[in-house]
C-alpha positions in Angstrom: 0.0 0.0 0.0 1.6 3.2 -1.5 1.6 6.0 1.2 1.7 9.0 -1.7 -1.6 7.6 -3.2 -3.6 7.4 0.0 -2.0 11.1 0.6 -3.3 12.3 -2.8 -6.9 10.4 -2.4 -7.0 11.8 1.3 -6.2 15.5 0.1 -8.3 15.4 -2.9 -11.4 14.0 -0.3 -10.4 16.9 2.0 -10.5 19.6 -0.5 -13.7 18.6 -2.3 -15.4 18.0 1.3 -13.9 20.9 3.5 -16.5 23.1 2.5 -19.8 21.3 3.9 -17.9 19.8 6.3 -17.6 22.8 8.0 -20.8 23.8 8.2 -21.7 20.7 9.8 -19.4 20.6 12.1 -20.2 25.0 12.7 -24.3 23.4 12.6 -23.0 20.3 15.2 -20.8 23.0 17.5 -23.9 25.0 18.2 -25.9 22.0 18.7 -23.6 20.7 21.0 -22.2 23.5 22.9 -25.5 25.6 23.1 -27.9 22.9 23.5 -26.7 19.6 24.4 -23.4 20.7 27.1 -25.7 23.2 29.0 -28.9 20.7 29.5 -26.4 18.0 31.1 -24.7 21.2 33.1 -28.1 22.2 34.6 -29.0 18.6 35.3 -26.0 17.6 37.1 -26.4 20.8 39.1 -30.1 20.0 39.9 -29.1 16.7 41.0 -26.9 17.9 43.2 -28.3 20.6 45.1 -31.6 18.3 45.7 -28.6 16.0 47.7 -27.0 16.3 50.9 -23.9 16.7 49.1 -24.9 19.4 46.9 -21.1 20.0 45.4 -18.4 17.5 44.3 -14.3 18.9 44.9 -11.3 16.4 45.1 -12.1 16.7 49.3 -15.4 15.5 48.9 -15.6 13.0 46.0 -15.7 10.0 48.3 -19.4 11.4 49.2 -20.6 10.7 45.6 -20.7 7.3 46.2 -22.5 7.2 49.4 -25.7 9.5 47.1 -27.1 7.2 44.7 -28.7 10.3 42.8 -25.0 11.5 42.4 -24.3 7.7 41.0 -27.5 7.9 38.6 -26.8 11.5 37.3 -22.9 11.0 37.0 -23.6 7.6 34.9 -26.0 9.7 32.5 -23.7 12.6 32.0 -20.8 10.2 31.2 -23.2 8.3 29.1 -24.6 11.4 27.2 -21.3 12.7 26.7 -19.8 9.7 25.4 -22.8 9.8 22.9 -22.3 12.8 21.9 -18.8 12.7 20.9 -19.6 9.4 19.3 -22.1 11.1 17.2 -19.9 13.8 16.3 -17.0 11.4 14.8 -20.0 9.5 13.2 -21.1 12.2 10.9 -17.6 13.2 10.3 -16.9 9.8 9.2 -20.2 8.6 7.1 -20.1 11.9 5.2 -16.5 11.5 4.0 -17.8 7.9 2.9 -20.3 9.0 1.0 -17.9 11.6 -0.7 -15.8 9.7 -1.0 -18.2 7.7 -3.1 -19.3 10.5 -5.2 -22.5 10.7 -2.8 -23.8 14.3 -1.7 -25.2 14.1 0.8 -28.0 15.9 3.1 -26.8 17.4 5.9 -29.9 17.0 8.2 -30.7 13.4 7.1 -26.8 12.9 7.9 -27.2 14.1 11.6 -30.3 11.3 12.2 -28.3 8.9 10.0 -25.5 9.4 12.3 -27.7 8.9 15.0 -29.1 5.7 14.3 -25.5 4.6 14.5 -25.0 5.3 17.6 -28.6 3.3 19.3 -27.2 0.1 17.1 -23.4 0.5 18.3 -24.7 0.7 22.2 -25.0 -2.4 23.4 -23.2 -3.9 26.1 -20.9 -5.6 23.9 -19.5 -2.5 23.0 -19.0 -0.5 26.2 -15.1 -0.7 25.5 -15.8 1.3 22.1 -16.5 4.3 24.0 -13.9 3.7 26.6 -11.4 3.7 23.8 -12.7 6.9 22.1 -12.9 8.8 25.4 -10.1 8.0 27.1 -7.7 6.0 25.1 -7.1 8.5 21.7 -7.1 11.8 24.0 -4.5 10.1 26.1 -2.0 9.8 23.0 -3.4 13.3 21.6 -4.2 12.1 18.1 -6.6 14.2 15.9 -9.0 11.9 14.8 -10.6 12.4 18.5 -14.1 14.3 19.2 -13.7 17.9 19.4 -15.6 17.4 22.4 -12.7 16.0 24.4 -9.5 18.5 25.1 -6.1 17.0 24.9 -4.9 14.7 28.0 -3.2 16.9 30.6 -2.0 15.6 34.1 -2.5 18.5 36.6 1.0 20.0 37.7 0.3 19.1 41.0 -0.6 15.7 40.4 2.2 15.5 37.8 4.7 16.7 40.4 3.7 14.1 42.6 4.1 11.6 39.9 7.6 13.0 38.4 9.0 12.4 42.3 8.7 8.7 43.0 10.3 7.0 40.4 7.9 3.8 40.5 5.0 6.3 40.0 7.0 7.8 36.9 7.9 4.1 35.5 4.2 3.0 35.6 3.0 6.2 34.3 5.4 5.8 31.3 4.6 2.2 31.1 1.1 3.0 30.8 1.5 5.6 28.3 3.4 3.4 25.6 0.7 0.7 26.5 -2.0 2.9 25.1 0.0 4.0 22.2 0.4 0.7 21.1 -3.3 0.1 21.4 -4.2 3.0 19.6 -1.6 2.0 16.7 -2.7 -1.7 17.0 -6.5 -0.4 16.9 -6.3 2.1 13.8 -9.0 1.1 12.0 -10.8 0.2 15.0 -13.1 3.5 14.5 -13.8 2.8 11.2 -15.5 -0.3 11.3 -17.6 0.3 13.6 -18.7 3.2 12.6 -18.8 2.9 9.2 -19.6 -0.8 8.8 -21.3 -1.3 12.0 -19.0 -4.0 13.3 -19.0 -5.0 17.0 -16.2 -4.0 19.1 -14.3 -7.3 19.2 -14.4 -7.7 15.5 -13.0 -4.7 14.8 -10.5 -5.0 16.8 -9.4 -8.1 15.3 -9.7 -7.1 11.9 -8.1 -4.1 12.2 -5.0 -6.4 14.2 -5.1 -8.2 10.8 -4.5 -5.1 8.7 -1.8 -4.0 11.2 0.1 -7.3 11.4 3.8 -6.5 10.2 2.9 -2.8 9.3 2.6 -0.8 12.5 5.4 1.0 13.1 5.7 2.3 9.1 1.6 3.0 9.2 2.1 4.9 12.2 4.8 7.1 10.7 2.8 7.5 7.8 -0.2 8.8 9.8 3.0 12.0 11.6 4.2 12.1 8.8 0.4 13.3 6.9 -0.9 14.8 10.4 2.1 17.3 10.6 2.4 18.4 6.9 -1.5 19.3 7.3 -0.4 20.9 10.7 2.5 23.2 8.7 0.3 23.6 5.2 -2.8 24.7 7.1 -0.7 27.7 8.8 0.7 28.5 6.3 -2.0 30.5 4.7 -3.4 32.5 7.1 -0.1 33.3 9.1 1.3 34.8 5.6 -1.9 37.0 5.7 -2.0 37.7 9.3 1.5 38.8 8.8 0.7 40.6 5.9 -1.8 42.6 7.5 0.0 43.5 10.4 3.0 45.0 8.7 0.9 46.7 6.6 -0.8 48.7 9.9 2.5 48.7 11.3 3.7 50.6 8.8 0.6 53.1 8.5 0.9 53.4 12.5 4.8 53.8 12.6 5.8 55.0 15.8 2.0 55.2 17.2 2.6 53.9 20.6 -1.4 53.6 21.4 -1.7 51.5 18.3 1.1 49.0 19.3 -0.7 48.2 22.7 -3.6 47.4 20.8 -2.2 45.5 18.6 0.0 43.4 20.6 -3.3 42.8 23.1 -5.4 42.0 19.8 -3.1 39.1 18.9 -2.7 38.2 22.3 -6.4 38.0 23.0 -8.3 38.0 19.9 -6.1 36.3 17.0 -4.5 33.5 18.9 -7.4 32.1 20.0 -9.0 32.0 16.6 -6.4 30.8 15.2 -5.8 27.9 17.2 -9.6 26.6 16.3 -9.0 27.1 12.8 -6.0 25.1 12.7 -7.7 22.5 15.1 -10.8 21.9 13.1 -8.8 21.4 9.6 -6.4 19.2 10.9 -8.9 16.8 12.5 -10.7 17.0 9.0 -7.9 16.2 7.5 -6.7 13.4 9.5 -10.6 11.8 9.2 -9.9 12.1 5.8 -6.7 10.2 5.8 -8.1 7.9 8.8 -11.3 6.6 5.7 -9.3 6.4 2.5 -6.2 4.5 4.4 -8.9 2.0 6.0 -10.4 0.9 2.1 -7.1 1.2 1.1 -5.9 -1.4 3.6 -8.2 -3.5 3.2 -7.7 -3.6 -0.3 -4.1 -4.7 0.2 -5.3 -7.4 2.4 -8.3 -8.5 0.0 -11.1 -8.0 2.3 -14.1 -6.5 1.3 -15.3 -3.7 3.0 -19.1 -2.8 2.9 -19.9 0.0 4.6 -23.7 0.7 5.1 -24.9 4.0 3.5 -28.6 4.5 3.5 -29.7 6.5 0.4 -32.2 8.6 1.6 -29.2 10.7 2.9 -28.5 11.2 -0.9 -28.9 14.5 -2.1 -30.3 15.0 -5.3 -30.6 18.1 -7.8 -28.3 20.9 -7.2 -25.4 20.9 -4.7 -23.4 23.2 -2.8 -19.8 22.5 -1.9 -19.2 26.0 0.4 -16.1 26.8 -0.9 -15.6 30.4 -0.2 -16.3 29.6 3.1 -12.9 28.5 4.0 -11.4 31.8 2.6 -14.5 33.6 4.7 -13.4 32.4 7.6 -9.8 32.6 7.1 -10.3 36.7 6.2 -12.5 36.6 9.6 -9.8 35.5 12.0 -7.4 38.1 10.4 -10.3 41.1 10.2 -11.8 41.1 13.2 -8.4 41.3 15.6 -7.3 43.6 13.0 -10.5 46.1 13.1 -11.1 45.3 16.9 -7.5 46.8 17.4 -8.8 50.3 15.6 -11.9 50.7 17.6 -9.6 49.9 20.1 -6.9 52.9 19.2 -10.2 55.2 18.6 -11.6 54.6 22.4 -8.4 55.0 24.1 -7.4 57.7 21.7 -10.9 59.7 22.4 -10.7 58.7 26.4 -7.2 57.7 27.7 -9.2 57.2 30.5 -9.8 53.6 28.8 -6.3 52.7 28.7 -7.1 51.5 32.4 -8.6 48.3 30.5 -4.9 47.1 29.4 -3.8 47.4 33.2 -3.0 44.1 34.4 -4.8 43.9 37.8 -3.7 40.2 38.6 -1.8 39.4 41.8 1.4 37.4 42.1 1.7 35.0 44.9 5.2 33.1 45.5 4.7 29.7 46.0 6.0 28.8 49.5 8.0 31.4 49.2 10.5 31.9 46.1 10.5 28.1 46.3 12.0 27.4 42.5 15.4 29.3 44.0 15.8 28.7 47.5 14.3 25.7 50.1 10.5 26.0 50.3 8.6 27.5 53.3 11.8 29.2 54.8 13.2 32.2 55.9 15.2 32.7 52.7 12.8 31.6 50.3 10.6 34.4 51.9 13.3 37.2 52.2 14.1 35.8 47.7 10.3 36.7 47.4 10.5 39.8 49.6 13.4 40.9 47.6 12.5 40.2 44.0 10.0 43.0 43.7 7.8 40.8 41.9 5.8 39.1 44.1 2.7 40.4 45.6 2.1 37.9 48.2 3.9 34.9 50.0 2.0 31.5 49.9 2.9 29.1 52.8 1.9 26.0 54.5 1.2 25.9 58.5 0.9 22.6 60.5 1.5 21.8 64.2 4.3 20.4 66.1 3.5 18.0 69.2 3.9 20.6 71.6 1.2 23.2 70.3 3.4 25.3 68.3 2.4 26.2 64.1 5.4 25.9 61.7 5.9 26.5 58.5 5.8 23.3 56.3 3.8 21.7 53.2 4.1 18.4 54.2 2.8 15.9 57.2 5.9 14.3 57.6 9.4 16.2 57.4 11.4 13.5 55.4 11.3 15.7 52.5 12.2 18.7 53.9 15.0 17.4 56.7 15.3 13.7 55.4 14.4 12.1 58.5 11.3 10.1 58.2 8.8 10.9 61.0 5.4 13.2 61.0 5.2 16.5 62.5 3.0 16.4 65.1 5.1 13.4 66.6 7.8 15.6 67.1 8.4 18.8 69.1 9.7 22.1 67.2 13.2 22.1 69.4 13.3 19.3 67.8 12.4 20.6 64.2 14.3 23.3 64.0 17.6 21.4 64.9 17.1 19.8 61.7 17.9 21.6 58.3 15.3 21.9 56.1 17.4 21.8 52.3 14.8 20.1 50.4 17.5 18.9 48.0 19.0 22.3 48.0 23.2 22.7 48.8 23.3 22.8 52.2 26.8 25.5 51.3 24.2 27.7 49.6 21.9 27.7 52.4 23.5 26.6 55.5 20.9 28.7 58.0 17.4 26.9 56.1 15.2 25.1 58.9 11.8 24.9 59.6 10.5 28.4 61.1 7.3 28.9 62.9 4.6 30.6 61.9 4.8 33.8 64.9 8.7 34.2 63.4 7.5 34.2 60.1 5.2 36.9 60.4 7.5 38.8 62.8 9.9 39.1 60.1 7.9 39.6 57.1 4.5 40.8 58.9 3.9 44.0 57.2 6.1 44.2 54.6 4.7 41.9 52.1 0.9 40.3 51.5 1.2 36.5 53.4 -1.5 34.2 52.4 -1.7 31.4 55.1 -2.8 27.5 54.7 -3.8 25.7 56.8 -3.1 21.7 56.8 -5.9 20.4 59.0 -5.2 16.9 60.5 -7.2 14.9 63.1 -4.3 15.4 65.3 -4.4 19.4 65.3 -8.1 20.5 65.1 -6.6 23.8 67.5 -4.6 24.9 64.7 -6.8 27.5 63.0 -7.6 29.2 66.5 -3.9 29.2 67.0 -3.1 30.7 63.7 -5.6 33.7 64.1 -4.8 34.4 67.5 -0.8 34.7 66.0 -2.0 37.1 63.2 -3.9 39.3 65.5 -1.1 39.7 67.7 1.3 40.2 65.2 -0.8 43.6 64.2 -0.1 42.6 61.1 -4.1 41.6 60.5 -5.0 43.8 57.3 -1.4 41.6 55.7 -2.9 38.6 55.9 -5.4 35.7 54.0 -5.8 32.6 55.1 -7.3 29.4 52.8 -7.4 26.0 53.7 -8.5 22.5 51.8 -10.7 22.0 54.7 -14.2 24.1 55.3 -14.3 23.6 58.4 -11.1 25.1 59.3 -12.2 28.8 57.2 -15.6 28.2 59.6 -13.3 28.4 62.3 -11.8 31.1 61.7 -14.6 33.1 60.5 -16.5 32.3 64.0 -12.8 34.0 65.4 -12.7 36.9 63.3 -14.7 37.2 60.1 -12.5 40.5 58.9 -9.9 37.9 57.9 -9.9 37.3 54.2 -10.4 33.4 53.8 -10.3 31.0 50.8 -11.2 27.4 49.9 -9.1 25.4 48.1 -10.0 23.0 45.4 -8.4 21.0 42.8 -11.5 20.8 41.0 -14.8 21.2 41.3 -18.7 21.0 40.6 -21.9 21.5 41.6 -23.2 24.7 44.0 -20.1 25.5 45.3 -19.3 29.3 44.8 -21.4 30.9 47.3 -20.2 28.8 50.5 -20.6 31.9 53.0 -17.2 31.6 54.6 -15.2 32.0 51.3 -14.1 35.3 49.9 -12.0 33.1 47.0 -11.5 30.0 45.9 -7.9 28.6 45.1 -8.2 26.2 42.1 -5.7 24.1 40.2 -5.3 26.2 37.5 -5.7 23.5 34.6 -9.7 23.4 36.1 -10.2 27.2 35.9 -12.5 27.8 32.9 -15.1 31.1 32.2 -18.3 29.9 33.1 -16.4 29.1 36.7 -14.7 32.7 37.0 -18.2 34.5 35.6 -20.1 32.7 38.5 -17.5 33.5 41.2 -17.4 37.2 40.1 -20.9 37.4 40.0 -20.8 36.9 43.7 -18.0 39.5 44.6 -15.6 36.5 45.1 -12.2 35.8 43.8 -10.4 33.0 42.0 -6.4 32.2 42.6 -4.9 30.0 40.3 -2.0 27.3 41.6 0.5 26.3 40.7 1.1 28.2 37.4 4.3 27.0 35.7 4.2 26.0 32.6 4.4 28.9 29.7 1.2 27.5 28.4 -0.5 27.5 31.7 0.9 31.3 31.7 -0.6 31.8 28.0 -3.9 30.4 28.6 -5.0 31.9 32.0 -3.5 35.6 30.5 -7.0 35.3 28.5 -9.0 34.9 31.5 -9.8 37.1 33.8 -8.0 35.2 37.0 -7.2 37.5 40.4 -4.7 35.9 41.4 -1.8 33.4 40.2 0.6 31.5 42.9 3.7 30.3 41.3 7.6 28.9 42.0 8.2 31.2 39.7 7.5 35.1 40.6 9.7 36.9 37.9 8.8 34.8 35.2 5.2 35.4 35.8 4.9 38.6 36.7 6.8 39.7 33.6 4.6 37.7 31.3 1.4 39.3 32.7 2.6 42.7 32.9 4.1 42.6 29.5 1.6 45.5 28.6 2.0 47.9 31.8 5.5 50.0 30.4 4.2 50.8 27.0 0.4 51.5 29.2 2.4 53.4 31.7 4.3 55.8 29.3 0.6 56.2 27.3 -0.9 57.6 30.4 2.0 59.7 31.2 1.4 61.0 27.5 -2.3 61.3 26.8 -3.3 62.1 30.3 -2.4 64.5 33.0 -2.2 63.0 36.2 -4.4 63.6 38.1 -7.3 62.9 35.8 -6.7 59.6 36.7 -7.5 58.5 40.4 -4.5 56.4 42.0 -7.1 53.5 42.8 -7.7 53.1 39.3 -4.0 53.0 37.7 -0.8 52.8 39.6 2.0 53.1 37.3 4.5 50.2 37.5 7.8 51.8 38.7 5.5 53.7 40.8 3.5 51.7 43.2 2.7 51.8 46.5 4.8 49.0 48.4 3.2 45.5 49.4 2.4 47.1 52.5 0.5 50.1 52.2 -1.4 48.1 49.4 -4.8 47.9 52.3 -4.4 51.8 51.8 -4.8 51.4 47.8 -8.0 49.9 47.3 -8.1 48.6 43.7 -6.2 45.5 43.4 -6.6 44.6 47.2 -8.5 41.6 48.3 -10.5 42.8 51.0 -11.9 46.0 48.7 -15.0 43.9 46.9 -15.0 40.6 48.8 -17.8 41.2 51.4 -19.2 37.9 52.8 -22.2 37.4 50.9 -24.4 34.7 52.9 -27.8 34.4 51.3 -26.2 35.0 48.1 -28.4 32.5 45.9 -26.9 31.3 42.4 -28.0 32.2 38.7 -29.6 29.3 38.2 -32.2 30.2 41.0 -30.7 27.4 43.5 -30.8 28.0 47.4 -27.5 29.1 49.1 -25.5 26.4 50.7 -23.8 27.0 54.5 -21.2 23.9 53.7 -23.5 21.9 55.9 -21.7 18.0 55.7 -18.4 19.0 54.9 -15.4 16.8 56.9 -14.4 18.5 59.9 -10.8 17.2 58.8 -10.7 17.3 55.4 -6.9 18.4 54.1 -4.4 15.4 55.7 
């Protein structure tokens, strides 16, 4: 089998099909996305507040179990979902069939045709079909899955636990060539089932058969056709996107208002686009390749394929193949940034007073301290943070020792920090603080690191710089958060400090001590009524679970969302688009300098197009120019406490009855 004829019959299919294809899948997007998603949302959500567990985060999952409503709904939301992606790659795959057999076909008639695929291919013979295409193919990031399902992505904190215990890193590598193999060994496996209606297990073994001896070169073939796509699909509109931004470059030479907006168009406006362009024409690509490389396999082996086409799908009389519209849309993703980015230069131009807009507002918190340069959760971690200019708050841990006192540590046992293996409330803090605390750093480069306690901590840095406080309940400490606020009070550094905790009870306690103390929830992810739990100003969620319907519903409440642990340059990309408060990080500089990329050029506009003291200092601070971490309770704007009034009674949008956190775990965060 000649891979340059199945490329030509795949490209020639792509071309002649890209057209309608996009309108389906444009018709199928709004179907699914404005329909389909948000009737599943508001079910789960009904479900759930008509339970005694009325949200679902990583502290509380074990509760889903003991509802069987939670059980029911979960197993029809999966279900639907796995449906719906299934009907997606369905019609994708039976209307390249029938193309590719000369067939036009009806675009309604193909969305019940795909349909009626998916009530024969659900039967219980076939529930590993939809494990497959659900978890398997996302897992290994190929094209040909649902646009439905996002790429794979271990959380960075569950990844970082991974990365440090080498058996957990061996099986997770294991586990990933395991799937890849299946996925290469199952290539046709999609297409037999959904376009000849096979059963699972005779797919599999047919498409075994048409692998057998050929699945390393096939595989190859399948990069080798996925990434030309990838490059040639680019090509195009990046030549014209750069086109048309030197060309209002060049009228704007030197027009500093223009290059703001330009630079945040692309950022905010282009990118995105662009990225869903390039997305959707790949994966029609690839389906393209993925149908002509299954006949022509087949072919090669001398098995007949016979896939099932009804004809009343079969359009007769006049056609249309929609081929402007992939130049339409191509000129819209370069037009619209590039138009928004003038009535952007008009506003700000006729009111600087709009330039306030590009201000980045979002707060930098350094993850136990400046913990990617110096030993976490210590004293020079803190004074690295402190000293970097870049940070607007300190994150650190608190537990408690045996004898009563809170120290400074992430962990419940201090191996990793000191390398002795024993927990920390078995041991008392003389005892701790004898110990260094390197946590694989050079002991020459920090020969002073231990474990400090929480009342040094703030003595030192009390004051001088934002510290936002968690607290790591156990069984053993239920005192801690009464000892942590009565610290903070006597410190009189009060109006310098947030607290958040994993555990609900703990921000209760603290709330019954002194409510005037800013106090988060933590979650790694989460569903359900969740956002207006009356003793949580802000929520601090794994960033890779932050989304816009999340942060719209927060806001709408007068609450904030903090984003840990943000890493990863892409992390740093994709939240920049969102409208986060906060992101905690190991890496302060970094960060701060990606989100207030915009602030110099800002900075010198207002100092150009605006005297002054048109401008209140509340509203825009410029950079070199702001008031230090601690005066910032003087400032207003960007401060925690200005906005986040506790809100009990708050109800939601969807006309649900406020939640007091009624049957969370008193100890919840181990």
């Amino acid at each position: 089998m000649d891979y340059r004829s199945v490329r030509k019959d795949a490209n020639e299919l792509f071309h002649r099909c890209q057209g309608v294809m996009l309108v389906f899948l444009l018709i199928f997007y709004c179907l699914k996305n404005y329909i389909l998603l948000p009737l599943g949302s508001r079910l789960w959500s009904y479900v759930l507040s008509a339970t005694s567990v009325h949200f679902i985060t990583d502290k509380n999952v074990r509760l889903l179990l003991s509802s069987p409503q939670c059980i029911v709904a979960g197993l029809l939301v999966v279900a639907v979902f796995c449906a719906v992606s299934v009907w997606e790659l369905s019609g994708i795959m039976l209307f390249l069939e029938y193309n590719r057999r000369g067939k036009p076909v009806k675009l309604l008639s193909l969305f019940s045709i795909s349909l009626k695929n998916i009530r024969q291919l659900a039967q219980p013979k076939n529930w590993a079909f939809f494990v497959y295409i659900m978890l398997i193919m996302p897992f290994v990031n190929v094209y040909s899955s649902s646009g439905m399902m996002e790429t794979f992505e271990i959380p960075e904190y569950i990844d970082g636990f991974i990365q440090a215990s080498l058996p957990l890193k061996s099986i997770l590598y294991a586990l990933t060539v395991f799937l890849t193999y299946l996925c290469i060994r199952w290539f046709y496996v999609m297409q037999g089932m959904l376009l000849c209606r096979r059963d699972f297990s005779q797919s599999c073994k047919e498409s075994a058969m048409l692998m057998k001896g050929r699945m390393i070169k096939q595989f190859l073939d399948y990069l080798r056709f996925m990434l030309c796509h990838l490059v040639t699909l680019c090509i195009v509109p990046l030549i014209a996107a750069g086109a048309a931004i030197s060309l209002e470059m060049l009228l704007f030479r030197g027009h500093e208002t223009f290059e703001l907006c330009g630079r945040y168009a692309v950022l905010h406006l282009f990118s995105p686009l662009f990225r869903i362009y390039v997305d959707v024409l790949v994966r029609m690509a690839v389906s393209s390749y993925l149908v002509v490389d299954y006949h022509a396999a087949a072919e090669a082996a001398g098995l007949k394929i016979e896939a099932e086409l009804p004809e009343e799908a079969v359009k007769t009389g006049k056609t249309y193949s929609f081929r402007m519209l992939k130049p339409i849309i191509i000129c819209g993703i370069i037009l619209y940034p590039s138009i928004a980015c003038l009535l952007m230069v008009f506003t700000v131009e006729s009111d600087p007073v709009n330039l306030e807009a590009f201000y980045t507002d979002v707060k930098v918190g350094a993850h136990k301290g400046y913990s990617s340069e110096a030993p976490e959760n210590t004293l020079p971690a803190f004074k690295m943070a402190l000293d970097c200019e870049k940070a607007d708050f300190i994150e650190l841990d608190v537990r408690e020792s045996r004898d009563g006192i809170p120290v400074v540590i992430h962990n419940a046992n201090v191996k990793y920090a000191t390398g002795t293996d024993s927990p920390v409330y078995d041991l008392d803090y003389d005892v701790i603080r004898s110990m260094p605390a390197l946590y694989g750093f050079d002991d020459d480069e920090f020969p002073d690191a231990y474990i400090p306690t929480l009342e040094e901590t703030l003595q030192q840095y009390g004051g001088r710089i934002e510290l936002l406080i968690e607290i790591k309940m156990s069984p053993d400490t239920p005192e801690l958060p009464e000892k942590i606020v009565k610290l903070i009070e006597e410190s009189g550094y009060k109006e310098m400090c947030m607290i958040h905790s994993g555990s609900y009870a703990a921000l209760e306690k603290v709330k019954e001590l002194d409510s005037s103390i800013p106090c988060g929830f933590i979650v790694a992810f989460g569903t359900g009524v969740y956002y207006d739990l009356p003793c949580a100003d802000f929520f601090s969620v794994e960033h890779s679970f932050i989304n816009d319907t999340m942060l719209e519903r927060v806001h709408s409440l007068g609450k904030k969302v903090y984003a840990w642990t943000v890493n990863e340059d892409s992390a740093i990309t994709e939240l920049a688009a969102m409208d986060v408060d906060a992101v905690i990080t190991d890496y302060p500089e970094n960060v701060y300098d990606s989100y207030h990329s915009f602030d110099r050029l800002t900075e010198q506009l207002i100092a150009d197009l605006l005297p002054q003291d048109v401008i209140p200092l509340n509203d825009i601070v410029p950079v070199d120019d702001m008031i230090p971490a601690g005066d910032m309770a003087l400032t207003g704007g960007n401060d925690l406490r200005d906005g986040t009034e506790l809100l009990e009674g708050a109800g939601l949008q969807d006309g649900t009855e406020p939640w007091d956190g009624t049957g969370l775990s008193e100890h919840e965060d181990y």
